[in-house]
C-alpha positions in Angstrom: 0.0 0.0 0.0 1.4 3.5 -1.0 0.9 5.2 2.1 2.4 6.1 5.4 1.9 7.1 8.6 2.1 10.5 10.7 4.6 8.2 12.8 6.4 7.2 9.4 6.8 11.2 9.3 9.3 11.3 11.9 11.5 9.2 10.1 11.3 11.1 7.5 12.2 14.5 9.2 15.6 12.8 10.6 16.3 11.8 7.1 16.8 14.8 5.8 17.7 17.0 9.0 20.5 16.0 11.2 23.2 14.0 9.0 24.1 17.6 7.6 24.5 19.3 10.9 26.6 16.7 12.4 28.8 15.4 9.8 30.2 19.1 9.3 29.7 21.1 12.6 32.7 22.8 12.6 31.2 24.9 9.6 28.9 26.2 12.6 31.4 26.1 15.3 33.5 28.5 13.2 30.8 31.0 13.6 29.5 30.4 17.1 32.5 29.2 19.3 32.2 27.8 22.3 28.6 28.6 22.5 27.4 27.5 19.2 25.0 24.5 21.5 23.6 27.1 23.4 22.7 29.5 19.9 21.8 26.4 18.2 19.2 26.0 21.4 17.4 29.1 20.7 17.7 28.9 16.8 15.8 26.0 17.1 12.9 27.3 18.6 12.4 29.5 15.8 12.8 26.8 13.4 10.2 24.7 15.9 8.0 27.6 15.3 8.8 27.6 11.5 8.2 24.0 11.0 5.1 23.3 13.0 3.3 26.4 10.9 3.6 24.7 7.6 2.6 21.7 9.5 -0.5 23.1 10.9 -1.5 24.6 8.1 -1.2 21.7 6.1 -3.4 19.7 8.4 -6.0 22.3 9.8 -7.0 23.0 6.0 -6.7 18.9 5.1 -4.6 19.4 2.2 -1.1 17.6 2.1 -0.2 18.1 -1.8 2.4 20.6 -1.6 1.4 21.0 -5.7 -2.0 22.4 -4.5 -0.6 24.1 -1.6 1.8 26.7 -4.1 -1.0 26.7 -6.5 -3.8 27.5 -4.4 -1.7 30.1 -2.3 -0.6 31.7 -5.0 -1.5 32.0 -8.8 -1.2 28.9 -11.3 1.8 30.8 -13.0 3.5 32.1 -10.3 3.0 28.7 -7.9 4.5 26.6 -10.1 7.3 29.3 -10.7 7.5 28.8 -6.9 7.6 24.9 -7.1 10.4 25.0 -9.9 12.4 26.8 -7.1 12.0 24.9 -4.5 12.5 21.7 -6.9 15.8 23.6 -7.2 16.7 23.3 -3.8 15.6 19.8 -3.9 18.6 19.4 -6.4 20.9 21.9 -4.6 20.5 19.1 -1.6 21.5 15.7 -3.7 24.3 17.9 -4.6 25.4 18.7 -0.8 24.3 14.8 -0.1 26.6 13.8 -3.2 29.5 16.0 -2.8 29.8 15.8 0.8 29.6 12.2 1.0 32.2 11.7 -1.5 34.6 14.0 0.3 34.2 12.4 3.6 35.3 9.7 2.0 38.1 10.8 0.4 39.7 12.9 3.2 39.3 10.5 5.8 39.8 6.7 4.4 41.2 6.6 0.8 43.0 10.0 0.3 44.0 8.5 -3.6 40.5 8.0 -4.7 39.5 10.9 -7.0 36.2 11.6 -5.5 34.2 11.3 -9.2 35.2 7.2 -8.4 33.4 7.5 -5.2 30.2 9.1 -6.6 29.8 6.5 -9.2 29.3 3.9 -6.4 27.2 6.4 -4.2 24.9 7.0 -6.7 24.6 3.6 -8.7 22.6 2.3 -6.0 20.2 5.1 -6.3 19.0 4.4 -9.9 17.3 1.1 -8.8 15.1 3.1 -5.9 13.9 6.1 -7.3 10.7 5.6 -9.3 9.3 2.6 -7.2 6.7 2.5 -5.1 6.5 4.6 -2.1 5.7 1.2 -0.1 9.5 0.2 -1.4 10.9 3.8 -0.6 9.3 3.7 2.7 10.5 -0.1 3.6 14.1 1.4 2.8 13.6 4.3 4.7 12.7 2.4 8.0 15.5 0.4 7.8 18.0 2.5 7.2 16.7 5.3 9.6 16.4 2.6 12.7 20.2 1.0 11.7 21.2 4.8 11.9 19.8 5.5 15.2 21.6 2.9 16.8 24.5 3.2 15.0 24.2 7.3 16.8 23.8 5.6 19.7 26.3 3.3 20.1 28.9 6.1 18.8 27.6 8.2 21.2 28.3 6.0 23.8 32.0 5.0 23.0 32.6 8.7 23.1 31.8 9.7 25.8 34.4 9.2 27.9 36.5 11.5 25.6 34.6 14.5 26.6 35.3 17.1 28.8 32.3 19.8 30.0 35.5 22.3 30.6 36.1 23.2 26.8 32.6 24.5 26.5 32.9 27.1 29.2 32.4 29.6 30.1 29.5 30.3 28.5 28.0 33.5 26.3 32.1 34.7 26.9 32.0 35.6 23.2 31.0 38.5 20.6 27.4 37.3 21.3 25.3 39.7 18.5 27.8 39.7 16.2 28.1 35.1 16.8 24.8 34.4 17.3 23.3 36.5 14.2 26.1 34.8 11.7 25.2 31.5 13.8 21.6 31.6 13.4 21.5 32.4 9.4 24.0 28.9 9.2 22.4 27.0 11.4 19.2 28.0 10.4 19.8 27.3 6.6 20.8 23.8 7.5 18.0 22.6 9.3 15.3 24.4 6.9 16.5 21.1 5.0 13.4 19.6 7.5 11.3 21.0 4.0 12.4 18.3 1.8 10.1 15.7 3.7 7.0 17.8 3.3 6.2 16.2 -0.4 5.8 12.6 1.1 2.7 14.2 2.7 1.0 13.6 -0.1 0.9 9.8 0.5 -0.2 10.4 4.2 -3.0 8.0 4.6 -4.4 9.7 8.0 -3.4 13.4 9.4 -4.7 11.8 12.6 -2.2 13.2 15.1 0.3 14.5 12.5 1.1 17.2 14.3 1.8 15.2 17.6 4.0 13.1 16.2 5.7 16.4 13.9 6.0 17.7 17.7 7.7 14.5 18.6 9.9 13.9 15.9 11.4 17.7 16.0 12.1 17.8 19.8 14.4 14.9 19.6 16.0 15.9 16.6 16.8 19.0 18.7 18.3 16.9 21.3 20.1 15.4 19.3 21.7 18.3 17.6 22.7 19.7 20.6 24.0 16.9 21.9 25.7 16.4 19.2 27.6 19.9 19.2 28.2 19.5 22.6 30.0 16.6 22.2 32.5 17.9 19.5 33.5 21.0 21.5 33.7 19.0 24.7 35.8 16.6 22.6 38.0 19.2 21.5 37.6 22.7 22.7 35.9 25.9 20.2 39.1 26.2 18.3 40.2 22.7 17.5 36.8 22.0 16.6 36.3 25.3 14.3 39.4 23.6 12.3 38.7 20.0 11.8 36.6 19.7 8.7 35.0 16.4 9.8 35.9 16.2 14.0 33.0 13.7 14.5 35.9 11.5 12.7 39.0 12.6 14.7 37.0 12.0 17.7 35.3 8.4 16.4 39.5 7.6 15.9 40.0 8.0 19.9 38.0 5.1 20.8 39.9 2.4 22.1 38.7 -0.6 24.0 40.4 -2.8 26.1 44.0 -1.6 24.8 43.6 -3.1 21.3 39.9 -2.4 20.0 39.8 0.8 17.4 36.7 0.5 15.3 35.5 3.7 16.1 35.8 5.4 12.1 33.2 2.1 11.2 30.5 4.3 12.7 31.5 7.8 11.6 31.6 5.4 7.7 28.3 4.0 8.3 26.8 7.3 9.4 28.0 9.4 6.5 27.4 6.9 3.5 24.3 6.1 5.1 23.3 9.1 5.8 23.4 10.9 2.6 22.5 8.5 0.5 19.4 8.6 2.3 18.8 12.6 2.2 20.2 12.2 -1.6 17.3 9.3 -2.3 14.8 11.5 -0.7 15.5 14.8 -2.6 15.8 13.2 -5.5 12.3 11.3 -5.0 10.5 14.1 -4.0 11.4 16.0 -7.1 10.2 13.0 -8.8 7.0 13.6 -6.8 6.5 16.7 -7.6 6.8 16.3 -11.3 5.1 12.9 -11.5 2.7 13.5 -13.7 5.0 15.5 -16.3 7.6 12.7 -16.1 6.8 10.3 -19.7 9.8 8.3 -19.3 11.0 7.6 -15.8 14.4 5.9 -16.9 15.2 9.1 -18.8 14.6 11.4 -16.1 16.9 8.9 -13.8 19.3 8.6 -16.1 19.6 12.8 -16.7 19.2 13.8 -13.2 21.6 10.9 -12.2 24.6 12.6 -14.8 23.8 15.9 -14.0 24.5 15.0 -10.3 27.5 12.8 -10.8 29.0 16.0 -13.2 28.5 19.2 -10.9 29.3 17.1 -7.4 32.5 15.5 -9.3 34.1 19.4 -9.1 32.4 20.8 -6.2 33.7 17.7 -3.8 37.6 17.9 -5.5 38.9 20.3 -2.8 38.0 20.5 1.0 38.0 24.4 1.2 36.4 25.4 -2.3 34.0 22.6 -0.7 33.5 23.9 2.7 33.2 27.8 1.3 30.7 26.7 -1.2 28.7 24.8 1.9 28.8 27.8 3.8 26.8 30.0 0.8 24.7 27.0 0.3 23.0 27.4 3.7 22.1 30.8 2.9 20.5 29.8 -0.1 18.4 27.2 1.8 16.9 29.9 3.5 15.5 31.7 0.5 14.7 28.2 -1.3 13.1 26.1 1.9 12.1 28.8 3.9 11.2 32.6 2.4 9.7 30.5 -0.3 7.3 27.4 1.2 6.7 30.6 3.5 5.1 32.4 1.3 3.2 30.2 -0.5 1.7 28.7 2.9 0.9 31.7 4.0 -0.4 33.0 0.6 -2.5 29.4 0.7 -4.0 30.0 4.3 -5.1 33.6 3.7 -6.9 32.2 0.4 -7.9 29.1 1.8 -9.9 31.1 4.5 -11.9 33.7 2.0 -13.1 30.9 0.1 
């Protein structure tokens, strides 16, 4: 059955929310320092605000197409000129997936590999899920999501004894306007990527309690962002951190067990191939979605979309810092594609929605 859940949701919203923030932190850290957690806090609860308006909206009115939504909120013309964009930060986000993936990769475990190798095996995979049944998508989803969360866990766990509470204080010590303004447009721009989930609405086969479990799902992602940036500059202090590119890896290399154990890079691996390839399936299927019924030829549309990726994420991943600069504009672009825009158009569609 091509449906899911408003618990299905939740696993939806991780997909695409947290492997960003915590595979490259220090892009964040650079900004905030030592109180980049405690910014990150209170950016949150605007993007909880944010988030749970598009969600209430969708549900008070009953409508979970986000097609109607930018068409009804706004005119045919421009609405779809509104739905090309945010298909284009749909694309802009398999990039990110692709490119950052591919570096991780590179930097960390096989420095030799040109990175246009890597992509080739990240996205083969992809061709045989995009297209099928959202009952396939969704199987793939669950499992992936639930090995993921445990796989957090347990590298959360064989951490922790690395950390020390002393490199993250003392606290708000900083430039705080000047930190927590460049802070909150980053940080802000990165977990806007929360939008990319809101297409599989469409297949929502109840919107019984969908804003509970929306609720649900967005407070521990929260948690877990925190935690996570917590972690890192307990591991390692503001300015270490600030100038690892990928120090959830430096610090998955500390772990040792019992004098001889080191597996600890296995899960930083797992999280980061995992991770993206997920968020990467999931733009990519939700342009898909949006364009479903303008899409003749499915295996064409793979097979261009596929190329187009593979081509433009083949230069951006090359070099760490053209990389890392181009990540840091891409999160300011994230807030004009996934949140001025579905913005707009939600609010345009509730104003409307209530006249008629």
């Amino acid at each position: 059955m091509n449906k899911i859940s408003a618990k299905h949701f939740i696993l939806f919203i991780f997909s695409v929310t947290y492997i960003s923030l915590k595979t490259y932190p220090s892009l964040f850290i650079k900004e905030g320092g030592r109180d980049t957690w405690l910014y990150t806090l209170i950016i949150y609860l605007i993007f909880f605000a944010f988030a749970m308006y598009l969600i209430y909206v969708m549900d008070s009115k009953k409508v979970y197409n986000i097609n109607e939504i930018f068409t009804i909120g706004l005119s045919k013309t421009l609405g779809n000129i509104f739905l090309l964009l945010f298909a284009f930060g749909l694309f802009l986000a398999s990039l990110e997936a692709t490119s950052v993936e591919a570096n991780v990769i590179k930097s960390c475990f096989f420095l030799e590999t040109p990175t246009w190798y890597i992509i080739i095996f990240f996205l083969l995979p992809s061709v045989f899920l995009i297209g099928k049944s959202m009952s396939t998508l969704l199987t793939f989803v669950i499992i992936l999501i639930s090995s993921l969360g445990v796989n957090t866990a347990l590298l959360a766990i064989i951490t922790e004894k690395y950390k020390d509470i002393k490199y993250i204080m003392p606290v708000l010590s900083g430039n705080i306007s000047s930190e927590f303004f460049s802070t909150l447009l980053l940080v802000l721009g990165s977990l806007s990527a929360f939008v990319i989930a809101l297409p599989y609405l469409k297949y929502l086969n109840s919107g019984k309690d969908l804003r509970k479990h929306s609720v649900i799902g967005l407070v521990i992602l929260g948690a877990v962002c925190i935690y996570v940036l917590i972690g890192i500059l307990s591991s390692f202090g503001p300015i270490r951190a600030a100038n690892l590119f990928y120090p959830e890896f430096t610090q998955s290399q500390r772990v040792q067990i019992g004098g001889f154990l080191e597996f600890g890079e296995f899960f930083f691996l797992y999280q980061t191939v995992a991770g993206f390839f997920l968020k990467y399936i999931l733009c990519t299927y939700g342009i898909y979605i949006i364009y479903k019924k303008y899409i003749k030829n499915t295996k064409y549309f793979i097979t261009v979309y596929t190329l187009a990726v593979f081509i433009f994420s083949s230069f951006i991943s090359r070099n760490n810092y053209i990389l890392f600069f181009i990540l840091k504009y891409y999160q300011y672009i994230n807030l004009v594609l996934f949140i001025v825009i579905p913005l707009i158009a939600y609010i345009a569609f509730q104003v409307r929605y209530k006249k008629k």
